[in-house]
Biopython code that builds the backbone (N, CA, C, O; Angstrom):
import numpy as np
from Bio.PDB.StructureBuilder import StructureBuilder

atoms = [
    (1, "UNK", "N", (9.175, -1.547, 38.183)),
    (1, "UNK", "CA", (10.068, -0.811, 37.302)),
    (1, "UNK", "C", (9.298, -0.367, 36.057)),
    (1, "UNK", "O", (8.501, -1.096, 35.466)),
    (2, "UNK", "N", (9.603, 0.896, 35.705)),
    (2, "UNK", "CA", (9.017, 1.590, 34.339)),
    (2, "UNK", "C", (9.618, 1.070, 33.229)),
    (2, "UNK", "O", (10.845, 1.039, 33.329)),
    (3, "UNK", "N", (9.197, 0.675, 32.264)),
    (3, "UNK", "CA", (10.380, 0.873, 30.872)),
    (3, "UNK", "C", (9.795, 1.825, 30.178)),
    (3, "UNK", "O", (8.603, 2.128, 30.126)),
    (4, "UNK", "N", (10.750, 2.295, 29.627)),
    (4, "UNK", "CA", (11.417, 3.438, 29.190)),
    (4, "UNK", "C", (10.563, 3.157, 27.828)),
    (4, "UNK", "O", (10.179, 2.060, 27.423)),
    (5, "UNK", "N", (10.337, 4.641, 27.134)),
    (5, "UNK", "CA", (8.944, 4.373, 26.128)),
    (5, "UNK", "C", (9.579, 4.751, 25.313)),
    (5, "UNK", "O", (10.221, 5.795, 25.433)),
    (6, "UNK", "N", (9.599, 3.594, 23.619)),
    (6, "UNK", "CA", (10.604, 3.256, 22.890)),
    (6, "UNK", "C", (10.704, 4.358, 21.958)),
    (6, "UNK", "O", (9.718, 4.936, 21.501)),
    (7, "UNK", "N", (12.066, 4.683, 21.642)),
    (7, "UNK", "CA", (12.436, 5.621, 20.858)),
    (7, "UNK", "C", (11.595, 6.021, 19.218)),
    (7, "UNK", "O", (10.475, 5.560, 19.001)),
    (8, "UNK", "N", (12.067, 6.610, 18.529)),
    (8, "UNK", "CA", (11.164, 7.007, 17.349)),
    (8, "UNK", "C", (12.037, 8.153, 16.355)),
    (8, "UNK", "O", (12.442, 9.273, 16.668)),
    (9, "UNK", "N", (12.155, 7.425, 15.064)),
    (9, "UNK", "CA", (12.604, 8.459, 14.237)),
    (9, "UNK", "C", (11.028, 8.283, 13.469)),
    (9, "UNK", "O", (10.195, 7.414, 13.212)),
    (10, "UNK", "N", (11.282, 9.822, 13.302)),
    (10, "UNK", "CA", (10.090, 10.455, 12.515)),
    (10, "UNK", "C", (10.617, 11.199, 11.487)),
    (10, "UNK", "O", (11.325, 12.170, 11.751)),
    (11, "UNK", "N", (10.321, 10.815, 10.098)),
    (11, "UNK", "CA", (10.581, 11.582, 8.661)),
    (11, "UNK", "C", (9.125, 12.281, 8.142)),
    (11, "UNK", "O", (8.083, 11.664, 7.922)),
    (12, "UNK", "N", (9.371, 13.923, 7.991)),
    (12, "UNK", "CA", (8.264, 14.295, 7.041)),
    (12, "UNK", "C", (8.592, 13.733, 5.227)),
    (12, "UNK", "O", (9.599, 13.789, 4.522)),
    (13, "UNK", "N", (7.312, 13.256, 5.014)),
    (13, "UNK", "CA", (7.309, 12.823, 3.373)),
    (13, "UNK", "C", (6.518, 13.740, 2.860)),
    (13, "UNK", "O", (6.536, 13.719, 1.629)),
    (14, "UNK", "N", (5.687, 14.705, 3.421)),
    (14, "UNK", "CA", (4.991, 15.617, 2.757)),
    (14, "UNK", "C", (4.045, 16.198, 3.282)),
    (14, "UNK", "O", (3.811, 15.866, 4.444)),
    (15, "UNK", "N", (3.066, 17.369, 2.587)),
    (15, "UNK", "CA", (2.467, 18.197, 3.636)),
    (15, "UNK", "C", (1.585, 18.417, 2.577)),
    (15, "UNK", "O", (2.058, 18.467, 1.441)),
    (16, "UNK", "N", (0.441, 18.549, 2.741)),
    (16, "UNK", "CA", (-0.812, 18.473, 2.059)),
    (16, "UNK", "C", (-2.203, 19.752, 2.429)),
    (16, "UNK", "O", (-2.826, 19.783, 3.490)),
    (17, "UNK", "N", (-2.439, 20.783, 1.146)),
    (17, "UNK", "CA", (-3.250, 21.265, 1.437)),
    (17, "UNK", "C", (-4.813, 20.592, 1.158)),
    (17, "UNK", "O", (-5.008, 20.137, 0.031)),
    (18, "UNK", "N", (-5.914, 20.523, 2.157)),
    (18, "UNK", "CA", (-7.290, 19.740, 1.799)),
    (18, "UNK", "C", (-8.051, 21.010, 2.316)),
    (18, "UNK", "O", (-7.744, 21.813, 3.197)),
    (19, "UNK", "N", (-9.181, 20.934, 1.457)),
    (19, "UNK", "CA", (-10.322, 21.430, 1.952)),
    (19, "UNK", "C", (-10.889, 22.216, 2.758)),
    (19, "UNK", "O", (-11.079, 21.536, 3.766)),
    (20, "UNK", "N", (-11.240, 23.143, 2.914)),
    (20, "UNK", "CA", (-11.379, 23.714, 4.371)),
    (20, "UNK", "C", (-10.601, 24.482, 5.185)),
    (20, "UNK", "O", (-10.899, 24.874, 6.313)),
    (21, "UNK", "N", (-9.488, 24.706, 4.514)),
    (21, "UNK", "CA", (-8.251, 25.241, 5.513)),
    (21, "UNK", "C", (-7.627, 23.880, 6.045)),
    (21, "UNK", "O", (-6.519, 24.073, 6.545)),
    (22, "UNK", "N", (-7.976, 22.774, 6.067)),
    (22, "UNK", "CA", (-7.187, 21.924, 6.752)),
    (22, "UNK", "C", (-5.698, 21.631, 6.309)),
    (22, "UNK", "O", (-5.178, 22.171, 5.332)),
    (23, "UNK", "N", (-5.060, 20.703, 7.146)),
    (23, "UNK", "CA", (-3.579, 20.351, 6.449)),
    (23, "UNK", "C", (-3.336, 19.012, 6.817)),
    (23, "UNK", "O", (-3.941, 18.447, 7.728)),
    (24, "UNK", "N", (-2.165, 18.325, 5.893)),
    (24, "UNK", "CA", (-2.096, 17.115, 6.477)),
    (24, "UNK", "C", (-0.645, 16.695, 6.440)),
    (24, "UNK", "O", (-0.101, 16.773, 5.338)),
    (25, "UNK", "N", (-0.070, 16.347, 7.258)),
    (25, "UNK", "CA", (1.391, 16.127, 7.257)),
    (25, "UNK", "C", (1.690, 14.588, 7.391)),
    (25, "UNK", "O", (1.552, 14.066, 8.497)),
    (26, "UNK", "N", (2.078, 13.874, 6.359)),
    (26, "UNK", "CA", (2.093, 12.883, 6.147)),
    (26, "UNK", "C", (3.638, 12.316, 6.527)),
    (26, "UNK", "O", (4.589, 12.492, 5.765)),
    (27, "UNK", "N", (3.756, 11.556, 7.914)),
    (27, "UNK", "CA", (5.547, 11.147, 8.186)),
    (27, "UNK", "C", (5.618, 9.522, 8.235)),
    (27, "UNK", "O", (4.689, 8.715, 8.204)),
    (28, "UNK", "N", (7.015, 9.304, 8.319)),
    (28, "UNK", "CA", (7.060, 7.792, 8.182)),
    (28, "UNK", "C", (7.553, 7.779, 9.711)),
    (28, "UNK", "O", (8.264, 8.727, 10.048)),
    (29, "UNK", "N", (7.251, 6.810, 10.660)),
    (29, "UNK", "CA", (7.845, 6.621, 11.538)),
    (29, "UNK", "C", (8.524, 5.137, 12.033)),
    (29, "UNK", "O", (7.956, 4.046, 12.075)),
    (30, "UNK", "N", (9.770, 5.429, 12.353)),
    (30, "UNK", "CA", (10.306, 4.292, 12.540)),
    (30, "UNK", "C", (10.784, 3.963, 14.021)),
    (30, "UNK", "O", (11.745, 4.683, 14.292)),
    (31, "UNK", "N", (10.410, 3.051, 15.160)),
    (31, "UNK", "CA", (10.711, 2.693, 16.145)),
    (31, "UNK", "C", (11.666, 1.661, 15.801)),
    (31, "UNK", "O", (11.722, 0.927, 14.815)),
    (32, "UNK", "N", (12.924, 1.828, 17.541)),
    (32, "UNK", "CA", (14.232, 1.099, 17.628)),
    (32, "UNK", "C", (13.919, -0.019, 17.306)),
    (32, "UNK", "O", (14.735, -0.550, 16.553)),
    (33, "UNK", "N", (12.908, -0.713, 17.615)),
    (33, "UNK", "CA", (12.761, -2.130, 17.541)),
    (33, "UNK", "C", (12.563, -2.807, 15.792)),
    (33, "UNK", "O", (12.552, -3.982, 15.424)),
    (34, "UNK", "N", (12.412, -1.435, 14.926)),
    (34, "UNK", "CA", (12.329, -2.051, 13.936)),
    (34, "UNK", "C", (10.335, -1.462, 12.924)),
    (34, "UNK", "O", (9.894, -1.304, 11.785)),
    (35, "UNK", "N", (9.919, -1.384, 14.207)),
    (35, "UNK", "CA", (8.534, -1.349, 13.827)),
    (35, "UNK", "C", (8.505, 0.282, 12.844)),
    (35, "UNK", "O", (9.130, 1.267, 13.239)),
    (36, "UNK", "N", (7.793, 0.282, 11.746)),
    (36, "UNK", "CA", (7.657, 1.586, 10.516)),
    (36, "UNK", "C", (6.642, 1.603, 10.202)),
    (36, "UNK", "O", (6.118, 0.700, 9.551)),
    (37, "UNK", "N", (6.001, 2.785, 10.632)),
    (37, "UNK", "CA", (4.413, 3.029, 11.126)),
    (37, "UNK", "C", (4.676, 4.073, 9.760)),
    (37, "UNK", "O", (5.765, 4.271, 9.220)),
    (38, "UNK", "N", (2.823, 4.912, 9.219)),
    (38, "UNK", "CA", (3.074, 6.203, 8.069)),
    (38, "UNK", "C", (2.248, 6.776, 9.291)),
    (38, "UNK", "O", (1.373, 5.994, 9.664)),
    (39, "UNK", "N", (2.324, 7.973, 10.008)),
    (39, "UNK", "CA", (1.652, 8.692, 10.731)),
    (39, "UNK", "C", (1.201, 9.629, 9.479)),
    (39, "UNK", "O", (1.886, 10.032, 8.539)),
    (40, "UNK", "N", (-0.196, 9.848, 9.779)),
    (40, "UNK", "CA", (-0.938, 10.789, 9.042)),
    (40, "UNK", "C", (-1.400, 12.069, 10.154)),
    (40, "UNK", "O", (-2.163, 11.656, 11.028)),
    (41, "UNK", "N", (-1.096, 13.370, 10.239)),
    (41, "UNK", "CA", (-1.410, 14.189, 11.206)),
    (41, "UNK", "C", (-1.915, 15.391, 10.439)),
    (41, "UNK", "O", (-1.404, 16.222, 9.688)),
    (42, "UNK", "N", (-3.618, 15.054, 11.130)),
    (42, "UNK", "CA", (-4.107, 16.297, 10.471)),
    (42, "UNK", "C", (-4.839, 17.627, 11.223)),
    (42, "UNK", "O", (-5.689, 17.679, 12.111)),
    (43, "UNK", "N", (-4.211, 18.550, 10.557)),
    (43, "UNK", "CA", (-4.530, 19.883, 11.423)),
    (43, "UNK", "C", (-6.009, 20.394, 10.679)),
    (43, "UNK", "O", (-6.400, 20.374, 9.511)),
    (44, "UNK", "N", (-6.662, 20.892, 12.070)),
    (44, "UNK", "CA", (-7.981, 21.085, 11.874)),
    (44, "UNK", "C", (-7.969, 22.646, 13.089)),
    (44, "UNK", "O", (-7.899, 22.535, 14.313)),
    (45, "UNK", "N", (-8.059, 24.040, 12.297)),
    (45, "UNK", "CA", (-7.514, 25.209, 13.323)),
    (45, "UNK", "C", (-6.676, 24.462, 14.429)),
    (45, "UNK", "O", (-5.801, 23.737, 13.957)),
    (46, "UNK", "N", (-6.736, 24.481, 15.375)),
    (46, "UNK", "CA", (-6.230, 24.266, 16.555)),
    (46, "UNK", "C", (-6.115, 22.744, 17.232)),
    (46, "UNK", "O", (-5.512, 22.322, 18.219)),
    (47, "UNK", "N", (-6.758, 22.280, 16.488)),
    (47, "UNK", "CA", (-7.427, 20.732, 16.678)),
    (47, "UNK", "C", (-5.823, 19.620, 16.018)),
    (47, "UNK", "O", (-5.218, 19.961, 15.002)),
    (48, "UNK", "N", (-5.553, 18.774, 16.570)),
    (48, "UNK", "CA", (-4.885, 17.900, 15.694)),
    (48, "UNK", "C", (-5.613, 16.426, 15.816)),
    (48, "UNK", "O", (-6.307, 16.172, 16.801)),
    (49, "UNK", "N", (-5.423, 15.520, 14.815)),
    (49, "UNK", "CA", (-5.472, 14.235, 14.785)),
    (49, "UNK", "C", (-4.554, 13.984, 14.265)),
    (49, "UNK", "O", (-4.060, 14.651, 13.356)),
    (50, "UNK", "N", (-3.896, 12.437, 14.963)),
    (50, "UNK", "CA", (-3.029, 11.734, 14.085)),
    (50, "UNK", "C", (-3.449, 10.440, 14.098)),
    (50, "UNK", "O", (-4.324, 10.079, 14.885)),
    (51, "UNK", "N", (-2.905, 9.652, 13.278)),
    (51, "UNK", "CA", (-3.420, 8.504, 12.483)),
    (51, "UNK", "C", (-2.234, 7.570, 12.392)),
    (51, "UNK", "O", (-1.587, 7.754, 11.361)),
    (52, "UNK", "N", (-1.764, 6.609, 13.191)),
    (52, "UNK", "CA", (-0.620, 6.021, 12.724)),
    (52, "UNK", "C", (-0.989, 4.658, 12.007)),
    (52, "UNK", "O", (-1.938, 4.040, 12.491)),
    (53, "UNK", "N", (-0.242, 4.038, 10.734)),
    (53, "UNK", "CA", (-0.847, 3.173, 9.924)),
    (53, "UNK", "C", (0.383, 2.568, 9.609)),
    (53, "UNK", "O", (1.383, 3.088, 9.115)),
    (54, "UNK", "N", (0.080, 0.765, 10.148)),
    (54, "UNK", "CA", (1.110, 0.146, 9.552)),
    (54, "UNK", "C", (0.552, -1.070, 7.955)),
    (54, "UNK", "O", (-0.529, -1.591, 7.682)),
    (55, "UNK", "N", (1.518, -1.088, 7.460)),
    (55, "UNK", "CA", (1.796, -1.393, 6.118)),
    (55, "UNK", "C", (0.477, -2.202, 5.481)),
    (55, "UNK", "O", (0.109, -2.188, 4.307)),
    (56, "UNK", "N", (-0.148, -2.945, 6.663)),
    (56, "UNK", "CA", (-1.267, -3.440, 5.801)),
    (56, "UNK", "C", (-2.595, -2.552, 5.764)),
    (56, "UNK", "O", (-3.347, -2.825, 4.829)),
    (57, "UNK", "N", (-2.962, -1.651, 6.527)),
    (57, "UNK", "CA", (-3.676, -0.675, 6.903)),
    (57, "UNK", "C", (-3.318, 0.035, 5.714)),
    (57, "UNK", "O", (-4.214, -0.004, 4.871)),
    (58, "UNK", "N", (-2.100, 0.793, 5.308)),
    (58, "UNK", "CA", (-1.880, 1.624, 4.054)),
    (58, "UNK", "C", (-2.186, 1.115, 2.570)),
    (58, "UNK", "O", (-2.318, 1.787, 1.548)),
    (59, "UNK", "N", (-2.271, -0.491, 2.776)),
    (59, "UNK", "CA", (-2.558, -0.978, 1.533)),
    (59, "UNK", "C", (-4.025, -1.028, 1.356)),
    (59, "UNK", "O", (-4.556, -1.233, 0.264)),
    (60, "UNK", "N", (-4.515, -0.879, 2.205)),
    (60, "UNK", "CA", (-6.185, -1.170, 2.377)),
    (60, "UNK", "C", (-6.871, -0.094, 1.640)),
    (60, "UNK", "O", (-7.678, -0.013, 0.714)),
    (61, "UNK", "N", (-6.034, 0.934, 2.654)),
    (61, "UNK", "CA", (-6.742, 2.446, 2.349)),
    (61, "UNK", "C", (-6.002, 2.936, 0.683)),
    (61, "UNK", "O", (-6.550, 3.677, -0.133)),
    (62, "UNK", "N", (-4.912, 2.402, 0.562)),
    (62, "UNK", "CA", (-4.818, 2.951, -1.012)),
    (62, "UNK", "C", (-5.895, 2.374, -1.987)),
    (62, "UNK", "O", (-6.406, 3.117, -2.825)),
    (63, "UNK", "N", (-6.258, 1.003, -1.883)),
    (63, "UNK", "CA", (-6.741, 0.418, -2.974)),
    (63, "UNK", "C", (-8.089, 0.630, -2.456)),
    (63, "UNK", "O", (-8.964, 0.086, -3.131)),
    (64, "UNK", "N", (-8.550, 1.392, -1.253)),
    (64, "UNK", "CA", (-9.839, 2.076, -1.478)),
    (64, "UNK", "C", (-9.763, 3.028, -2.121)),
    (64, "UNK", "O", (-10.722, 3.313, -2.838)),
    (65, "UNK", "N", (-8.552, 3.898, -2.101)),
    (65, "UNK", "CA", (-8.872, 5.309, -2.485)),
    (65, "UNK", "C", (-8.765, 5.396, -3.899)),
    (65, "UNK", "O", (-9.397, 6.216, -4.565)),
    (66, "UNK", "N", (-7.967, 4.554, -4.372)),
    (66, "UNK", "CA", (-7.536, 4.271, -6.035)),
    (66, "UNK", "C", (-8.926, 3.885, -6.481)),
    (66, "UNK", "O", (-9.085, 4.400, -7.588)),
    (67, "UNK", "N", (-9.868, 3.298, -6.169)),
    (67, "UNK", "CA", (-11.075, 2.688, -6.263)),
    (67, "UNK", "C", (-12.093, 4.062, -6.503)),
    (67, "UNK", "O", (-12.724, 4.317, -7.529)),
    (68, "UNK", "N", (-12.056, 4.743, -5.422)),
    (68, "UNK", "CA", (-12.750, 6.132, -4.977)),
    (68, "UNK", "C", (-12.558, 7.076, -6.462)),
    (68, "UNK", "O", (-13.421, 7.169, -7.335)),
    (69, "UNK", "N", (-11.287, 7.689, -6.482)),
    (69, "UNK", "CA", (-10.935, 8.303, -7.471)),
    (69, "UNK", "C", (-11.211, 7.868, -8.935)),
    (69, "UNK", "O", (-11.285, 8.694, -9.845)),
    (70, "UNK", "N", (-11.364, 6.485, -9.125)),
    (70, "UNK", "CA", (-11.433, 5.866, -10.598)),
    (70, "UNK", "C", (-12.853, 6.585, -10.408)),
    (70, "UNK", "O", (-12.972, 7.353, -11.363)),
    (71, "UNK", "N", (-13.959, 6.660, -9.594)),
    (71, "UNK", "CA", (-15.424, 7.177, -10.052)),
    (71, "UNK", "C", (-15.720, 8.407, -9.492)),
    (71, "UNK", "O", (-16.855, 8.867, -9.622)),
    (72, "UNK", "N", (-14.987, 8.917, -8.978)),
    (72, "UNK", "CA", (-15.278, 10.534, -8.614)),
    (72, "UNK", "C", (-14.936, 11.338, -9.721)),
    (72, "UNK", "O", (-13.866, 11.419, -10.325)),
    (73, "UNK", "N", (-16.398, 12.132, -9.956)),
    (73, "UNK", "CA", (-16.109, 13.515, -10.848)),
    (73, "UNK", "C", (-14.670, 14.436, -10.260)),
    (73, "UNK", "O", (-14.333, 15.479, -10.820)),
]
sb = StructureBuilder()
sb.init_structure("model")
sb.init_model(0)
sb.init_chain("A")
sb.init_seg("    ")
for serial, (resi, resn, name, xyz) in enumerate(atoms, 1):
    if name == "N":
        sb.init_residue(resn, " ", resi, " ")
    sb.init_atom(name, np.array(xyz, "f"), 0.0, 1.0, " ", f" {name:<3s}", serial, name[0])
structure = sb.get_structure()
């Protein structure tokens, strides 16, 4: 027997112009079971990546990036 591949609400929180022409659409996603992923999906021309990141992963990468920015010109 298959099970059935678990549902998913997906919220856009925002949309981001970077560099290059790229874009980045930043959503929260929430599965039935409870689980609330931040999908990061980034468009590259024709190309996509997405990035799904749960809560300790997002804390990682903020307090790198907060880190990053304190010494970038």
């Amino acid at each position: 027997m298959i099970e059935p591949a678990p549902q998913e609400t997906v919220t856009d929180l925002a949309t981001l112009a970077l560099p290059w022409g790229k874009e980045m659409r930043v959503q929260q996603v929430v599965y039935d079971g409870g689980l609330r992923l931040l999908r990061l999906r980034i468009r590259e021309g024709r190309r996509f990546t997405v990035l799904d990141l749960d809560a300790r992963a997002v804390d990682r990468l903020r307090t790198l990036t907060e880190g990053w920015t304190n010494v970038a010109p």
